[in-house]
C-alpha positions in Angstrom: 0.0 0.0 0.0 2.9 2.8 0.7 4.6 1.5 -2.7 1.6 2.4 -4.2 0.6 5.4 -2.4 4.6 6.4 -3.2 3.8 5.6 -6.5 0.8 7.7 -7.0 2.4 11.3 -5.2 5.5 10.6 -7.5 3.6 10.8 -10.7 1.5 13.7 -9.1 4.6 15.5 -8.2 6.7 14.7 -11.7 3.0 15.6 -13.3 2.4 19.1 -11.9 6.3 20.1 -12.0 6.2 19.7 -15.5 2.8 21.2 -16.0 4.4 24.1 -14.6 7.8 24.2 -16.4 5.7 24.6 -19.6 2.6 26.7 -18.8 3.9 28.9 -15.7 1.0 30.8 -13.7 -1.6 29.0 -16.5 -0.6 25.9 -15.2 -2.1 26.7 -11.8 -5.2 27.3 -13.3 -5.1 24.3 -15.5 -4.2 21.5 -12.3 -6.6 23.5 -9.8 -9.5 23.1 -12.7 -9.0 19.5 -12.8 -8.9 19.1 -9.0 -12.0 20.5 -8.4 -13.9 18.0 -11.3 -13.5 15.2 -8.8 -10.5 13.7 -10.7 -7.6 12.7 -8.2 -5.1 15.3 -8.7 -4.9 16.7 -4.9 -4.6 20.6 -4.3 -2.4 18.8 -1.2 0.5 18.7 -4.0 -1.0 21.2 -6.8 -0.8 24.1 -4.7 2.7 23.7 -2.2 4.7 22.8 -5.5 3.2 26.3 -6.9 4.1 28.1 -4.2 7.6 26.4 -3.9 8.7 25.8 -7.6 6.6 29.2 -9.0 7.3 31.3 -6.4 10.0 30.4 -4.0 12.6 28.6 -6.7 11.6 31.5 -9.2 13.1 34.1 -6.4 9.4 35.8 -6.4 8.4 37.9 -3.1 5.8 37.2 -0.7 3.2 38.6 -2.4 3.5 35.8 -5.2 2.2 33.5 -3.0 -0.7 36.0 -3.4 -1.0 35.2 -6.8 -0.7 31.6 -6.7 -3.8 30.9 -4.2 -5.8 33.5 -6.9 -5.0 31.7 -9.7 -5.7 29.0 -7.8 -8.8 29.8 -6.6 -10.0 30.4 -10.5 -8.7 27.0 -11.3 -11.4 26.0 -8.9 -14.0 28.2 -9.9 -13.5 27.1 -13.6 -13.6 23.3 -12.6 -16.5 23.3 -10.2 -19.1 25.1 -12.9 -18.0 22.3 -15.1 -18.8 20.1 -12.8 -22.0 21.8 -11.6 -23.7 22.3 -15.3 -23.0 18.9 -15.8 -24.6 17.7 -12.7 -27.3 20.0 -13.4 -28.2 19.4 -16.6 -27.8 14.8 -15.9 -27.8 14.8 -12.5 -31.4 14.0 -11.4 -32.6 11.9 -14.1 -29.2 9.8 -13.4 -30.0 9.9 -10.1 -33.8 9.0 -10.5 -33.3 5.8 -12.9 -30.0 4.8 -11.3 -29.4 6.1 -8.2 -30.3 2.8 -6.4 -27.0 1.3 -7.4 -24.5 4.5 -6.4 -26.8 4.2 -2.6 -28.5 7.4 -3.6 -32.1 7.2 -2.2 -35.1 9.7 -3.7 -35.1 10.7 0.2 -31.7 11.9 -0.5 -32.3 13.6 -3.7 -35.0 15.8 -2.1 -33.2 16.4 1.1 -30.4 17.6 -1.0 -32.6 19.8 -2.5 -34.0 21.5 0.3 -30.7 21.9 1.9 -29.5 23.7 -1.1 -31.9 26.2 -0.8 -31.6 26.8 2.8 -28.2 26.5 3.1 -26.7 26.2 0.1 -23.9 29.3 0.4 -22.6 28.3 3.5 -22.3 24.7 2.8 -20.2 25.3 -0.8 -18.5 28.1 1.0 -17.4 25.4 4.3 -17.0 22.4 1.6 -14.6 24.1 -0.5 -12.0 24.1 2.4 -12.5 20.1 3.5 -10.3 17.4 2.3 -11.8 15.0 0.3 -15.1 17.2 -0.3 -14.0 20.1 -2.1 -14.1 18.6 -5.4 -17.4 16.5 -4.9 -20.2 19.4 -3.7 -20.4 20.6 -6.9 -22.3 17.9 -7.5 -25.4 18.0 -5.3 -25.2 21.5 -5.8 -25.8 21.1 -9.1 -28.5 18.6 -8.9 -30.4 20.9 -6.7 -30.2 23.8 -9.5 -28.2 26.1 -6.6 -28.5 30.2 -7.6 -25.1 30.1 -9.9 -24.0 34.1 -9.1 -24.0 32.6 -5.4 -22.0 29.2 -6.1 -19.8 30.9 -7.8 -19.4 33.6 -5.4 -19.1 31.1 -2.5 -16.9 28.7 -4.5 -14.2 31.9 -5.3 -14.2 32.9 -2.0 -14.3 29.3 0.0 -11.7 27.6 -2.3 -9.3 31.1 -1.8 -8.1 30.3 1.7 -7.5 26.7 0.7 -5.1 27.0 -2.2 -3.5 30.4 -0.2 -2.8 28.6 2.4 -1.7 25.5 0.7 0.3 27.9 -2.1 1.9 29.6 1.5 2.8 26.4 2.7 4.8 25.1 -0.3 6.5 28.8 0.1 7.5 28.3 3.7 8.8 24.9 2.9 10.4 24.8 -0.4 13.2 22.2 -0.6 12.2 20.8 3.0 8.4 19.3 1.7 10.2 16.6 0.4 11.8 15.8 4.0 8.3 16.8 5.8 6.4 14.5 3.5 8.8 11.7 4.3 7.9 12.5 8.7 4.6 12.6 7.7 4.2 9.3 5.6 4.2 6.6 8.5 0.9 8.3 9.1 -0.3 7.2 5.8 -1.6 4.1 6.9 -3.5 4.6 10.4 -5.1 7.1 8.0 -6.0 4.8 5.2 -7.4 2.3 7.5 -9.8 4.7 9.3 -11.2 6.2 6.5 -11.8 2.7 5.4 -13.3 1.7 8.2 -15.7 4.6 8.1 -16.9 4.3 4.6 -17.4 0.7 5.1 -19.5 1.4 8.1 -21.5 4.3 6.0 -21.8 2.0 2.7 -23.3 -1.0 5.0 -25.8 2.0 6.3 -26.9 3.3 3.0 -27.4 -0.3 1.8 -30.0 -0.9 4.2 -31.5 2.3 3.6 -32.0 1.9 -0.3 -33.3 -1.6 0.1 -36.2 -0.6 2.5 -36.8 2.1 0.2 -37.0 -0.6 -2.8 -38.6 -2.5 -0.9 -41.8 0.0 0.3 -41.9 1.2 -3.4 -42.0 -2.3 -5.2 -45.8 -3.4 -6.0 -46.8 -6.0 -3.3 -46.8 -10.1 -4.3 -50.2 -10.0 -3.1 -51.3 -7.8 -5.5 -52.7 -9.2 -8.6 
């Protein structure tokens, strides 16, 4: 598992550094717009190695690091309404026909709905800055046709301390994130298993939950 978790933040790393040798600033934009289309490209790496190989290694000032988390931040913007129009316009007839078999109730679908409207700036705005989320609420938000001025407002300004404060991070480091990363990797695994357990424990839940929902919907046997 750390071969292959190794592995995966080598390519990542080799990846972005050369995304950035050829496209400079642009290449921000580019990596940050993938990230936030739920493809596994983590702002974790994206946004350090900016502010380390774009900033730092480039002999750029502070307020570089400035630029990086903006460009940053409209690498999000960019991916997320990709991701949102997309979700909006397939989203709930997906969901409707198939969502049986991604654990997606019609319970969920229209509590997601109402959430959105009641909540639905805060939430992108708090989502934008969690791990593992950031690059998945464009979806429901979508789905649930949010106002797009206001997720696009609260994306900007929700993904902007994020990739600042990741961009500031890889400033601060520089050469030494190889050396933290290495500290921090024993961790790897405690974390691995713990998220597994939890999403075992939540996929077990939601299993039960869309089979007494098939159940209560399907036509009784009785019935002729």
């Amino acid at each position: 598992m750390t071969d292959l978790i190794h592995a995966l933040e080598t390519f990542v790393l080799t990846f972005s550094t050369d995304v950035y040798d050829f496209m400079g600033w642009f290449g921000v934009v580019v990596l940050m717009s993938i990230e936030s289309t739920a493809i596994p490209l983590p702002s974790e790496v994206i946004m350090p190695l900016a502010g380390w190989r774009l900033v730092l290694d480039r002999g750029h000032g502070v307020a570089y690091v400035f630029l990086a988390g903006f460009w940053g931040a409209v690498g999000s913007l960019i991916g997320s309404l990709a991701e949102y129009y997309v979700a909006r316009a397939g989203g709930r007839p997906f969901i409707e026909k198939y969502g049986k078999y991604v654990l997606i109730t019609q319970k969920d679908l229209e509590r997601a709905e109402r959430w959105f409207r009641t909540r639905g700036e805060l939430t992108v705005f708090v989502a934008r800055m969690i791990p593992g989320v950031r690059g998945f609420i464009s979806i429901p938000a979508g789905i649930a046709r949010m106002n797009v001025p206001r997720f696009a407002i609260f994306t900007f300004i929700g993904a902007l301390p994020w990739t600042l404060g990741m961009a500031w991070g890889g400033f601060l480091l520089g050469e030494n994130y190889d050396s933290i990363r290495n500290v921090s990797k024993p961790f790897d695994i405690p974390i691995i298993a713990t998220g597994t357990v939890i999403v075992s424990w939540f996929l077990w839940r939601r299993i039960k939950e869309v089979r007494a929902e098939s159940s209560a919907s399907s036509p009784s046997s009785d019935e002729s």
